[in-house]
ROROSE-360342 format. One record per residue: residue number from 1; x, y, z of N, C-alpha, C in turn. Coordinates in steps of 0.001 Angstrom, whole numbers, plus 500000, padded with zeros to 6 digits. Example, Ala and Ser with C-alpha at 12.3 -4.5 7.8 and 13.67 -1.06 7.14 Angstrom:
2
R     n       nx       ny       nz      cax      cay      caz       cx       cy       cz
R     1   513190   494310   507800   512300   495500   507800   513200   496700   507800
R     2   512850   497750   507080   513670   498940   507140   512900   500030   507870
This chain:
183
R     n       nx       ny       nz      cax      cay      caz       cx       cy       cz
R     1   866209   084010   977263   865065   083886   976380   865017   085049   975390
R     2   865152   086208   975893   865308   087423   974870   866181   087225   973740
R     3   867304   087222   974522   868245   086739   973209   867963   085690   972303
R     4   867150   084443   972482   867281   083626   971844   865907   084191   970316
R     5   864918   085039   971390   864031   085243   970590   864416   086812   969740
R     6   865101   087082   969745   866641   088004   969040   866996   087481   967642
R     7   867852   086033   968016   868067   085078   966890   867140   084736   966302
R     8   866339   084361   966583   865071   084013   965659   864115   084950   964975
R     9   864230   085970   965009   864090   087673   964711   865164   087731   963613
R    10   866039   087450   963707   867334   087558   962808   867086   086464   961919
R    11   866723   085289   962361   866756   084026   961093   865110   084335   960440
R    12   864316   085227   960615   862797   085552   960021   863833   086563   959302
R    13   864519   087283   959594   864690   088513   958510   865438   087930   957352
R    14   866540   087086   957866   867602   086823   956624   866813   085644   955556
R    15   865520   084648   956633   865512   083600   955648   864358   083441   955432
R    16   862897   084395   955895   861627   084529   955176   861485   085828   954699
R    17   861722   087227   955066   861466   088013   954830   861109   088058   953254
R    18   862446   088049   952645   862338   088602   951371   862013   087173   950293
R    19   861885   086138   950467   861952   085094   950481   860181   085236   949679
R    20   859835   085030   948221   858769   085129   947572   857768   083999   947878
R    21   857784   082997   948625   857367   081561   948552   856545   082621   949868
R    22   856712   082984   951172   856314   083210   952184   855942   084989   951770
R    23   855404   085315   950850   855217   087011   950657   853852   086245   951219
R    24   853278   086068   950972   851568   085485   950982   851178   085099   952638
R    25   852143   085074   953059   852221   085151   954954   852354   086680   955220
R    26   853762   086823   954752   854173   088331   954873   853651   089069   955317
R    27   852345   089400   954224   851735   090032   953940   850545   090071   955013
R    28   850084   088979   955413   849097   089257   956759   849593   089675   958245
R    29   850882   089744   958226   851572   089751   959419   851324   091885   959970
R    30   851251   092402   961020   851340   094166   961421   852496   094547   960453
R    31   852159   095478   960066   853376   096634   959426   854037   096553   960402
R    32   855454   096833   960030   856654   097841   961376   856152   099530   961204
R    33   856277   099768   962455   855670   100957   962497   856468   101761   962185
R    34   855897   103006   961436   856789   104058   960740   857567   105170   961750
R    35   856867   105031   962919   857497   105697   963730   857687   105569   965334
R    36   857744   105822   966429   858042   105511   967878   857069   105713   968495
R    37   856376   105666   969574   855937   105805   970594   854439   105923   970049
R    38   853597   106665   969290   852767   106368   969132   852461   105118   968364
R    39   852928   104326   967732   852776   102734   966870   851876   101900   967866
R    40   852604   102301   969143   851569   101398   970731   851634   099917   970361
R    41   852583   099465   969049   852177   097867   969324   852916   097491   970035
R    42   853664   097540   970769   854825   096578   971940   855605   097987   972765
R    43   855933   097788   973584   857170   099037   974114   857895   098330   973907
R    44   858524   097226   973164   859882   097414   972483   860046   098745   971118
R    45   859307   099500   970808   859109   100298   969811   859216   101348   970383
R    46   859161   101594   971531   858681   102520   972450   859975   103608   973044
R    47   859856   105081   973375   861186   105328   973560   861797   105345   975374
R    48   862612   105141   975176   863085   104729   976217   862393   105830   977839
R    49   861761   107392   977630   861365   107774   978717   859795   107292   978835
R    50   859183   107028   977317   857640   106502   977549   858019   105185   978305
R    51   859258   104113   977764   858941   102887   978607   859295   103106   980149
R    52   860138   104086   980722   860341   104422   982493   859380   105231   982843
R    53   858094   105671   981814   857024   105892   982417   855741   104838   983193
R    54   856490   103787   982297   855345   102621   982834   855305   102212   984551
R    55   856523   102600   984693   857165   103374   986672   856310   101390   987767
R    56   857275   100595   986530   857141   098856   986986   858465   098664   986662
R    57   859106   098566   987506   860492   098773   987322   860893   097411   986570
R    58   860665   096000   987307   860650   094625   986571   861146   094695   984694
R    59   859512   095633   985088   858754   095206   983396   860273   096374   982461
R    60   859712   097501   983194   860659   098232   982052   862430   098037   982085
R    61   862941   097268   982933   864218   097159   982962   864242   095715   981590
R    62   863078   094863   982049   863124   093886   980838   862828   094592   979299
R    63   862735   095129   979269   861991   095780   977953   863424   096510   977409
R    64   864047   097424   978067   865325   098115   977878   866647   097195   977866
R    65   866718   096416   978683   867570   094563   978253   867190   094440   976785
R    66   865866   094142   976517   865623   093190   975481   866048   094606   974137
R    67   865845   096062   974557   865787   097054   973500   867750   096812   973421
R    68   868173   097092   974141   869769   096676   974135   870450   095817   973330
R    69   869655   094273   973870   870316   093057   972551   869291   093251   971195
R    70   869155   093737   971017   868437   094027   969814   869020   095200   968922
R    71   869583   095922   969769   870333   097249   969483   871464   096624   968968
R    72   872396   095650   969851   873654   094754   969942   873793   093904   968298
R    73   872812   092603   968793   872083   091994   967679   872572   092982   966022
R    74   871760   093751   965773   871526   094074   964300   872870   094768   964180
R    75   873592   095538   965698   875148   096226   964785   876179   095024   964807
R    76   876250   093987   965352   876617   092780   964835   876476   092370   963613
R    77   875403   092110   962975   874783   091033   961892   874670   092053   960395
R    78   875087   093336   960788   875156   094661   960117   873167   094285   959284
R    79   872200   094418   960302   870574   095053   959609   869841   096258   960426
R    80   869347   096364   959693   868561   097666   960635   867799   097237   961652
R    81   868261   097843   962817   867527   098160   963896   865679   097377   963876
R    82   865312   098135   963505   864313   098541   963783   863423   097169   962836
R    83   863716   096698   962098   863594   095470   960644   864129   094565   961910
R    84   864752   094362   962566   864774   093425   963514   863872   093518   964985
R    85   864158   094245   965408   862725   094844   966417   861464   094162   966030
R    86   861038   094548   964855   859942   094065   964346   860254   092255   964606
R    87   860807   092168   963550   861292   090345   963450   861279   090096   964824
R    88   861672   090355   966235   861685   089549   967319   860498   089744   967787
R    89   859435   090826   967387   858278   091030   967992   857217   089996   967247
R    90   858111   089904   966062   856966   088647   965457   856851   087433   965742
R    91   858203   087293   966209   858873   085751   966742   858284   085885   968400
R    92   857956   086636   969232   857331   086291   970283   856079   086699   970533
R    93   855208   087332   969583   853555   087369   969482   853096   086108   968857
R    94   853668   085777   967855   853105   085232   966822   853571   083561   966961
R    95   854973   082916   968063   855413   082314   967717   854622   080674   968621
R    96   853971   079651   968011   853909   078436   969060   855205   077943   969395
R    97   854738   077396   970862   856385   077123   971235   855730   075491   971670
R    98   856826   074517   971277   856522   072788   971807   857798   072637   972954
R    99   857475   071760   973337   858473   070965   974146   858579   069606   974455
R   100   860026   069055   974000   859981   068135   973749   860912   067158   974096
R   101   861243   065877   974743   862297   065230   975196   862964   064504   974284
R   102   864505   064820   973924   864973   064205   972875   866653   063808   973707
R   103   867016   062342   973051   868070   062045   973831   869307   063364   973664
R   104   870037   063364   974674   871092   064341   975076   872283   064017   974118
R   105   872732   064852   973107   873515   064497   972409   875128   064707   973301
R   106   875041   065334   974645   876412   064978   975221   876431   063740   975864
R   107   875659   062476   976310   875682   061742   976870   876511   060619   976638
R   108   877087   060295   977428   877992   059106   977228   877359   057836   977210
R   109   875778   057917   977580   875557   056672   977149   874986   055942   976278
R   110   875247   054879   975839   874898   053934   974238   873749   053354   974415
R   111   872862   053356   975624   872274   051916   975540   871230   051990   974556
R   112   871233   050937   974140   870469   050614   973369   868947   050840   973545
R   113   868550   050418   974635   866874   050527   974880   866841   052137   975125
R   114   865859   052692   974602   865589   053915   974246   865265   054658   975691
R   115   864630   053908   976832   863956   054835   978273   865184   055085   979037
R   116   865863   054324   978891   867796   054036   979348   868463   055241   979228
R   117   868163   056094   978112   869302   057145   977860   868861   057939   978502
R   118   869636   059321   978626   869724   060238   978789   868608   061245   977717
R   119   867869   062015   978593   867423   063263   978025   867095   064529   978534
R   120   866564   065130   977553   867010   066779   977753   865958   067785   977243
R   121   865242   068583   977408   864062   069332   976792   864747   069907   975869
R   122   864025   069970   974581   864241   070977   973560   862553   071718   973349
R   123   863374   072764   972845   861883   073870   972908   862524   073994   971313
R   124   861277   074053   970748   861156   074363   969185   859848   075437   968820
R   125   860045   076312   968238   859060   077417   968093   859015   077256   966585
R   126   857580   077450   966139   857289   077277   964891   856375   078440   964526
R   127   855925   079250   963211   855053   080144   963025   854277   079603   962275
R   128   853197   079447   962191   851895   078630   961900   850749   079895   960988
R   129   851292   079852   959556   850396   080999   959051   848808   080909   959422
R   130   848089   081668   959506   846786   081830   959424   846514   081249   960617
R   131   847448   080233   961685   846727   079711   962489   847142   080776   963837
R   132   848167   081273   963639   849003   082548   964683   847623   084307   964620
R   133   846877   083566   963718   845498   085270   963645   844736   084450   964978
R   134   844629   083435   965236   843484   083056   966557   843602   083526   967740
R   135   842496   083712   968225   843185   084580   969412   842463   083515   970973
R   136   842632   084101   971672   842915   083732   973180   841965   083613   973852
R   137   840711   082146   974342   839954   082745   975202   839552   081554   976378
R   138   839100   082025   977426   839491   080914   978550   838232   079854   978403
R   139   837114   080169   977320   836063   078875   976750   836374   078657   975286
R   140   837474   078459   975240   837970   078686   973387   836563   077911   972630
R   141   836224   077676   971289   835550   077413   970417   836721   075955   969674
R   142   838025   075981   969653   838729   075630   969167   840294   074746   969774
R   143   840626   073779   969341   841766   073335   969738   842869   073338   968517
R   144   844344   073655   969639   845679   073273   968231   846110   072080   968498
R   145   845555   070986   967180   846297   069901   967500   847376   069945   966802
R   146   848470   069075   967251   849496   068837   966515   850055   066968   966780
R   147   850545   066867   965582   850710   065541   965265   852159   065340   964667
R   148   852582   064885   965073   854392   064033   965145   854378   062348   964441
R   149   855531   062476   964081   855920   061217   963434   855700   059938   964022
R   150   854696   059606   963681   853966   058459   964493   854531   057114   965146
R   151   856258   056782   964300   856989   056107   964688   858349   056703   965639
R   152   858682   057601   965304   859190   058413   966225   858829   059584   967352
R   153   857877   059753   967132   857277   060614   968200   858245   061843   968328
R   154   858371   062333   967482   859256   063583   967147   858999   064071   966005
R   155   858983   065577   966134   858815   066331   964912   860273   066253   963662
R   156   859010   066426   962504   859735   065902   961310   858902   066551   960269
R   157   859428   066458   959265   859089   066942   957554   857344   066097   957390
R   158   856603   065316   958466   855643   064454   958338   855095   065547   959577
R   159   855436   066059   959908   854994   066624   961200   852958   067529   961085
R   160   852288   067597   961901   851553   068840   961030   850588   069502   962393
R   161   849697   070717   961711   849269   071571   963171   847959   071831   962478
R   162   846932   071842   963041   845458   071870   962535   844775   072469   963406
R   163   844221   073035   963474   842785   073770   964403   841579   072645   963960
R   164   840947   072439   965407   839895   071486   965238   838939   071872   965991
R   165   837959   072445   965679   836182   072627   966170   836267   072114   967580
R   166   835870   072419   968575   835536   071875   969942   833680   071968   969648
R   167   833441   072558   969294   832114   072492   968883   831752   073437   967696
R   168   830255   073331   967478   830024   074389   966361   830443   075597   966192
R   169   830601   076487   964876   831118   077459   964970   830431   077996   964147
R   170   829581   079367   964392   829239   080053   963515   829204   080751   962621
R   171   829033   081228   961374   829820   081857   960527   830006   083070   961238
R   172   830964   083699   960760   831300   084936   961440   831938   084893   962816
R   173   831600   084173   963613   832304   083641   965006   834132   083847   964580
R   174   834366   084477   965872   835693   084379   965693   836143   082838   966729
R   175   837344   082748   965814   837915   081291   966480   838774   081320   967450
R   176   838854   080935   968626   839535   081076   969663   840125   079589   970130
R   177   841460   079833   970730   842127   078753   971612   842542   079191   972676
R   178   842560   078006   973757   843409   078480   974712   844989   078489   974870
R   179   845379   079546   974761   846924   079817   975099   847615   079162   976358
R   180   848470   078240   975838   849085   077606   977149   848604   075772   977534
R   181   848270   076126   978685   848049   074633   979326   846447   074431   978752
R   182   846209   073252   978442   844930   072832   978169   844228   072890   979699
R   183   842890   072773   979791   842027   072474   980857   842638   071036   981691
């Protein structure tokens, strides 16, 4: 999973970053922090004796993995460090993740009727401007719907993601969803 959310850290840097159509996202997203250990937004930023201070061995061996392929990652792809750090931290704060059953493209079988074949989960992560600022609460105010190609039941260029009122909302009220499994 690290790694994958690595690559996708890498495809935000090479193909929105600088990319003028998405400055207007950009732009609401945390600064990368100018410097280490005090920034406090993730201990992936963090230096390696503050994160073996956290003395959870689990947590900080994952954190030093994930600081590693990230290290790996950017002297591969020749970008900076740290411009990617950021990018994977955006890709797993910020990112909705779906899941979805789509036939198995190794399968040997043809049949025709569609429940017949073979399938396989695909996970697709999408960044959802303005809708990735909502935050988290276990009586949310708010639901994320999302809606798929009504004849295919798969995401597509028709695809779309909306926040919808569970009830009134007051001005000023902040908007909340629940993260994860619905009720």
């Amino acid at each position: 999973e690290d790694l994958d959310d690595v690559y996708q850290g890498l495809n935000f840097l090479e193909c929105f970053l600088n990319n003028q159509d998405y400055a207007p996202y950009i732009s609401t997203l945390p600064q990368k922090p100018s410097s280490g250990d005090e920034a406090g937004l993730t201990p992936d930023f963090w230096s390696k004796e503050s994160i073996l201070g956290l003395e959870i061995p689990s947590f900080t061996n994952q954190i030093l993995e994930r600081k590693q392929i990230v290290e790996e990652v950017a002297q591969k792809n020749n970008v900076n460090e740290n411009d990617l750090r950021w990018a994977t931290w955006m890709m797993r704060s910020r990112r909705f993740t779906t899941w979805n059953m789509v036939d198995d493209p190794n399968s040997e079988d043809e049949s025709w009727f569609p429940i017949r074949r073979k399938q396989i989960e695909q996970i697709q992560g999408f960044l959802l401007p303005l809708i990735d600022m909502v935050n988290h609460a276990h009586d949310p105010n708010a639901i994320l719907k999302i809606s798929v190609n009504r004849w295919t039941r798969e995401f597509d260029d028709t695809s779309t993601f909306a926040l919808r009122a569970l009830r009134p909302i007051k001005k000023g009220e902040e908007v909340t969803i629940l993260y994860g499994e619905t009720k």
